[in-house]
C-alpha positions as CSV (number, residue, x, y, z in Angstrom):
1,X,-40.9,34.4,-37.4
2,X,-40.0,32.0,-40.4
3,X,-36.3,32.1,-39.1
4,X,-34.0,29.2,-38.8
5,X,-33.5,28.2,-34.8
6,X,-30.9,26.1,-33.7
7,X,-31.1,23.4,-30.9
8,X,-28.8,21.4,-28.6
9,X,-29.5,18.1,-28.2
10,X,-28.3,16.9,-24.7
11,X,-28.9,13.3,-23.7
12,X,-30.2,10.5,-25.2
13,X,-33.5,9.3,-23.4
14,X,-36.6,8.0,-25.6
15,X,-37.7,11.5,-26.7
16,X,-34.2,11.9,-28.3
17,X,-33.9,8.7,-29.7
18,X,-37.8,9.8,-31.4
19,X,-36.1,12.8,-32.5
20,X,-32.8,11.1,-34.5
21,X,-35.3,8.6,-36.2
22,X,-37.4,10.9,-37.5
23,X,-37.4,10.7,-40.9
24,X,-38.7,14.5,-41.7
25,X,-37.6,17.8,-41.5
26,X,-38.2,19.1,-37.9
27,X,-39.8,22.5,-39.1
28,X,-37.8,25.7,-38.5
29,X,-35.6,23.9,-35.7
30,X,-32.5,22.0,-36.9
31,X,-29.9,20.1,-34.2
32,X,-27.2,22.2,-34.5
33,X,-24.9,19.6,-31.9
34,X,-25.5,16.8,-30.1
35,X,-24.1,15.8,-27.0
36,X,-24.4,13.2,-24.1
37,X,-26.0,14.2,-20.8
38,X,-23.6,13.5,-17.6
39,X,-23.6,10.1,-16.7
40,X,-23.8,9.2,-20.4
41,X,-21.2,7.7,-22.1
42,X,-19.3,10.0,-24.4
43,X,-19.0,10.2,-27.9
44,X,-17.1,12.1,-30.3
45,X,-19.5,15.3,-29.9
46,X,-18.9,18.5,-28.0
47,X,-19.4,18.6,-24.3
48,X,-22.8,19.2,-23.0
49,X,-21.8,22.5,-21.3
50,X,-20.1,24.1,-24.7
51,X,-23.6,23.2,-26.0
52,X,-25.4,25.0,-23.5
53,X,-22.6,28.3,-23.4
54,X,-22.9,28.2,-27.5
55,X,-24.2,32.0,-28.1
56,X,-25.4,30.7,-31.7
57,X,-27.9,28.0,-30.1
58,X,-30.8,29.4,-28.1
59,X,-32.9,26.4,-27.3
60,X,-31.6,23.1,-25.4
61,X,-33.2,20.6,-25.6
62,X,-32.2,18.3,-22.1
63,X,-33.7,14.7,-23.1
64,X,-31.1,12.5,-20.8
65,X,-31.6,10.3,-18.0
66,X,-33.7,12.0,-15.3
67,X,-30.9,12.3,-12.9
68,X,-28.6,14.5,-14.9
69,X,-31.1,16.9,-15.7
70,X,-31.2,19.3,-13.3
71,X,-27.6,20.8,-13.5
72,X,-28.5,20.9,-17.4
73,X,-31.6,22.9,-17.0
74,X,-30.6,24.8,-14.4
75,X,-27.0,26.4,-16.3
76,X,-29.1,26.2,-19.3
77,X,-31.8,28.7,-17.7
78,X,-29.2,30.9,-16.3
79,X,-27.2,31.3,-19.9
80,X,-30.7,32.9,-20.9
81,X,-31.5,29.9,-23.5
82,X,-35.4,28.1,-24.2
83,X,-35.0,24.3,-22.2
84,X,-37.4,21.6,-23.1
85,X,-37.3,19.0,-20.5
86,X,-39.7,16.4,-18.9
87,X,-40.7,16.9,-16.1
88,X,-39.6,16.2,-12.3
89,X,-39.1,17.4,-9.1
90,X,-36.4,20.0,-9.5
91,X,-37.4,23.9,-9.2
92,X,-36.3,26.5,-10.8
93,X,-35.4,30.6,-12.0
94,X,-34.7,32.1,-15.0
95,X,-33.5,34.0,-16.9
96,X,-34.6,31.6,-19.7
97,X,-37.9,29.8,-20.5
98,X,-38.3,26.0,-19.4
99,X,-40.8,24.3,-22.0
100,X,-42.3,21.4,-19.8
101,X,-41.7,18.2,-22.2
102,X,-44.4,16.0,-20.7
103,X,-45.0,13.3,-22.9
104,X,-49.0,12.8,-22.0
105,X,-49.8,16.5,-22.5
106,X,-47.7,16.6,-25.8
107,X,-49.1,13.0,-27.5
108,X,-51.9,14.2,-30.0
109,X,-54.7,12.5,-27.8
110,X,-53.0,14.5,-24.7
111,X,-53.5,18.0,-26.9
112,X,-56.4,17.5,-28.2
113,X,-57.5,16.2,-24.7
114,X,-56.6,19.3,-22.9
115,X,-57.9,22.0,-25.4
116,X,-61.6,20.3,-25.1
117,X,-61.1,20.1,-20.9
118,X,-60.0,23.8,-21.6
119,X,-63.2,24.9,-23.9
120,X,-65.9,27.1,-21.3
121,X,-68.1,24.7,-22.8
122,X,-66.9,21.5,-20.8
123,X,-67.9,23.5,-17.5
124,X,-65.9,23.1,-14.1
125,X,-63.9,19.6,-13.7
126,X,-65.7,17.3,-11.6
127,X,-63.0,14.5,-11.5
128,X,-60.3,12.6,-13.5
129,X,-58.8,9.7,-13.8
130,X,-55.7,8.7,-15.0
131,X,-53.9,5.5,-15.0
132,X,-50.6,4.5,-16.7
133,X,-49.5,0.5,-16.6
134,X,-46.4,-0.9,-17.7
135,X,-45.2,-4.0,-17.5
136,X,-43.7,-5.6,-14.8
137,X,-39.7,-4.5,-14.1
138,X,-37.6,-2.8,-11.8
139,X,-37.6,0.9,-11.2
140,X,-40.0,2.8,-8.5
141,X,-43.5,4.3,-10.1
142,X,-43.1,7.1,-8.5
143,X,-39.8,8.0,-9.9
144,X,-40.7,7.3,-12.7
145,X,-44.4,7.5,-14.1
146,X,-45.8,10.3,-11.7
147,X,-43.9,13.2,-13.4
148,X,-45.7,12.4,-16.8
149,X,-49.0,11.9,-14.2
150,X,-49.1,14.7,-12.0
151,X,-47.7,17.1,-15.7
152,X,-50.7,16.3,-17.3
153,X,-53.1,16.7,-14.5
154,X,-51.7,20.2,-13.4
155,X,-52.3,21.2,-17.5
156,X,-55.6,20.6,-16.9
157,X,-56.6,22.1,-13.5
158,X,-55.5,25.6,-12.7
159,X,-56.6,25.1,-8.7
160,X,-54.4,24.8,-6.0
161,X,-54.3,21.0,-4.8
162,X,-55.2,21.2,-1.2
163,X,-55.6,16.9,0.1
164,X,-52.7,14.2,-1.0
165,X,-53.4,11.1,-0.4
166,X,-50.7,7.8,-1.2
167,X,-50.8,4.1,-0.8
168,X,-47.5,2.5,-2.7
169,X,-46.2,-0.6,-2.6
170,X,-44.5,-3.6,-4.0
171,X,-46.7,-6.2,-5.5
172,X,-44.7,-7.9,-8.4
173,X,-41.1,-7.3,-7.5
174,X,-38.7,-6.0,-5.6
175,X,-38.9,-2.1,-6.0
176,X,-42.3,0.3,-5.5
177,X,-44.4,-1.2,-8.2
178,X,-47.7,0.1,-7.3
179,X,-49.0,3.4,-6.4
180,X,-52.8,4.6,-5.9
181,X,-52.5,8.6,-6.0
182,X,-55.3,10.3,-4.2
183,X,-55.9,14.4,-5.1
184,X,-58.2,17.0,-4.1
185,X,-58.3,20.4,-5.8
186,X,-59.2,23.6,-4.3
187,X,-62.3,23.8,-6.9
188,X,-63.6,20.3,-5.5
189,X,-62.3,18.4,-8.0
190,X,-61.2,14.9,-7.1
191,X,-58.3,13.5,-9.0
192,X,-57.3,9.2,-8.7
193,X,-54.0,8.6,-10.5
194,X,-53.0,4.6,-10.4
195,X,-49.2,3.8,-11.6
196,X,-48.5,-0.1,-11.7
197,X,-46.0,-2.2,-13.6
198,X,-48.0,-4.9,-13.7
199,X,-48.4,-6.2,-17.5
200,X,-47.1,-9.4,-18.6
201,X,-43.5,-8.4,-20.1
202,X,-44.5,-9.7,-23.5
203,X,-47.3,-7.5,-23.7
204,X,-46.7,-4.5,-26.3
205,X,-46.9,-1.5,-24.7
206,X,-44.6,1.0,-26.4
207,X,-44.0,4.4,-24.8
208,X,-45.6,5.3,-21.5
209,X,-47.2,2.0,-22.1
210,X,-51.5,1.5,-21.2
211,X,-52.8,5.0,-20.3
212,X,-56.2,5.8,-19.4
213,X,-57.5,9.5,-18.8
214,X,-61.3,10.1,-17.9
215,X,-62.2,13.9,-17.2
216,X,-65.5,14.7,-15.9
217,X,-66.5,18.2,-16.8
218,X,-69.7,20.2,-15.6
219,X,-71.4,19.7,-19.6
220,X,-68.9,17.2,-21.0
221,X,-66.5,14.4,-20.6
222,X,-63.8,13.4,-22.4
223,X,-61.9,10.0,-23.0
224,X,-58.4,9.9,-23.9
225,X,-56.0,6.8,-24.8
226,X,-53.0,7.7,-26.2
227,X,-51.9,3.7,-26.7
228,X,-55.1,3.8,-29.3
229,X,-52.8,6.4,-31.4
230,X,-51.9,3.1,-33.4
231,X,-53.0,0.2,-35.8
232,X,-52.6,-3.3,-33.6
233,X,-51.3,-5.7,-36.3
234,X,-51.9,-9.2,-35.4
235,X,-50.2,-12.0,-37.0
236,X,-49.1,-15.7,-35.9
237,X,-45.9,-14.7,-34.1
238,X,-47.3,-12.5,-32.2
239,X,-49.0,-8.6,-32.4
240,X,-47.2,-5.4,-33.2
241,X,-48.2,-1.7,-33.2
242,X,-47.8,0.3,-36.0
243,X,-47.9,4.4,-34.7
244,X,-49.9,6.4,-36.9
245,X,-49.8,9.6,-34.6
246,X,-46.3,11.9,-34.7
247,X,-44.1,11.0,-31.8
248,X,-44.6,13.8,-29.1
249,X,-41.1,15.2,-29.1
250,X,-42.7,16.9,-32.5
251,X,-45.0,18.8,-30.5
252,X,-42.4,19.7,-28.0
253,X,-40.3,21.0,-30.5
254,X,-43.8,23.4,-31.1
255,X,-44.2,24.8,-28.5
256,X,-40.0,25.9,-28.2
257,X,-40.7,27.7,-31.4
258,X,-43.3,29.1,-30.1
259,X,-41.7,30.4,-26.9
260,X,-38.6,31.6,-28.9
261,X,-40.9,34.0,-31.3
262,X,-43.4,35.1,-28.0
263,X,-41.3,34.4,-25.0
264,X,-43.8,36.8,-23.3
265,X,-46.7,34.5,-23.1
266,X,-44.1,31.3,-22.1
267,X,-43.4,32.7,-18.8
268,X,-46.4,30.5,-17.5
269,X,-44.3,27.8,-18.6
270,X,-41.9,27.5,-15.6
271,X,-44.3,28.1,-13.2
272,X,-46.3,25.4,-14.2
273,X,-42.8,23.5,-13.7
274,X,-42.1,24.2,-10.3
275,X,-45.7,23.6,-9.8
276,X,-45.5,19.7,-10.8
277,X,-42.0,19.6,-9.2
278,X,-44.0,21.0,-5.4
279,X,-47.0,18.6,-6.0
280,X,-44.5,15.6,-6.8
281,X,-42.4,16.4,-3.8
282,X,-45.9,16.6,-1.3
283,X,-46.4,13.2,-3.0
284,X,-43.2,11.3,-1.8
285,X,-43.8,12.9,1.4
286,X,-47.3,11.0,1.8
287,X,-45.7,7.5,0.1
């Protein structure tokens, strides 16, 4: 289980760009090519499809914009290999094993959130909340933010969402802004997800930007902020954040090791997948 495993970097969103300035070894996995997702512009590297047809490279990793994904996943998937991807509304088959790379359920505070929502001792969840604000910009929140949203709340309940409620809208500019996400599980759980850019641009908010996730449990709560994962520095020209928590593409690089050496307890994986991508879809439908 100690063996090498070689990756194929496709794309070069934020998780990527985490993964080049790393300044550590990356465990067992090492980026065995790099190329740019479709849509990209192309460098000197291989094409993305060589990548994913390589025999020698068993795990892709497919951290491009999120409209090129899809037709890297799914040829990915069907050449057998392990895809780490964030998530979106695409579905998909096998033969290979899709990692969901949702940044919230991979940040330290997200794992450590879920295994204590996942102990029998927190009892049944009773509600959540979860809100993610960025500041103000263009691009629709539903697009954009609800995949990481809807990822992280599907982690943590296994029940079947049976009410959807939406109320988006435009409050600071000229493309869907806002969004008040309304969920009801089959357990009785009820689930408020609020998506805004509506910081001042000058506020730091690196990442997802402000996130706030309250789960109510039967015994327990828990509290999770994954913005506190850093030291604010304050100083006369202004305040910077210094990250003291790995970046979460470290922890999606995890759990593709892991489904490489025991792909037989990953198959949960896509499932879960497909599961955000249905839930997402009955959200646009209700915008």
């Amino acid at each position: 289980m100690n063996r090498p495993i070689a990756a194929g970097l496709i794309g070069n969103g934020p998780h990527a760009q985490a993964l080049l300035a790393h300044a550590a070894p990356l465990g067992r996995i090492h980026l065995a090519a790099i190329a740019a997702a479709p849509g990209e512009t192309a460098t000197a590297g291989p094409d993305w499809r060589s990548v994913v047809q390589d025999p020698a490279i068993p795990a892709i990793l497919a951290f491009g914009p999120a409209g090129s994904r899809a037709e890297i996943v799914a040829t990915a998937l069907a050449a057998g290999k392990v895809v780490a991807c964030p998530p979106g509304t695409d579905s998909f088959t096998g033969p290979g094993i899709l990692v969901p790379a949702g940044e919230l359920a991979h940040c330290e505070p997200g794992r450590r959130g879920l295994a204590a929502i996942a102990d029998p001792g927190f009892g049944a969840i009773r509600s959540i909340y979860l809100a993610i604000r960025q500041p103000r910009g263009p691009g629709d929140v539903l697009d954009d933010l609800a995949p990481q949203a809807i990822d992280f709340i599907l982690a943590a309940i296994p029940d079947e969402i049976t009410q959807v409620r939406v109320n988006a809208g435009l409050l600071f500019g000229p493309t869907r802004d806002t969004a008040v996400i309304l969920l009801r599980s089959a357990g009785d759980a009820v689930i408020t997800v609020e998506l805004s850019r509506c910081l001042p641009p000058t506020l730091p908010a690196p990442g997802l930007g402000e996130v706030d996730i309250d789960v109510m449990g039967a015994e327990k709560s828990v509290r999770i902020t994954p913005l506190a994962g850093a030291v604010r520095i304050n100083r006369d020209d202004g305040t910077t954040l210094a990250p003291w928590f790995n970046a979460p593409v470290l922890s999606m690089l995890s759990a593709v090791e892991a489904a490489i050496d025991h792909p037989a307890t990953a198959t949960g994986s896509l499932a879960h997948a497909n599961r955000v991508a249905a839930l997402l879809g009955r959200i646009r439908a209700a915008a």
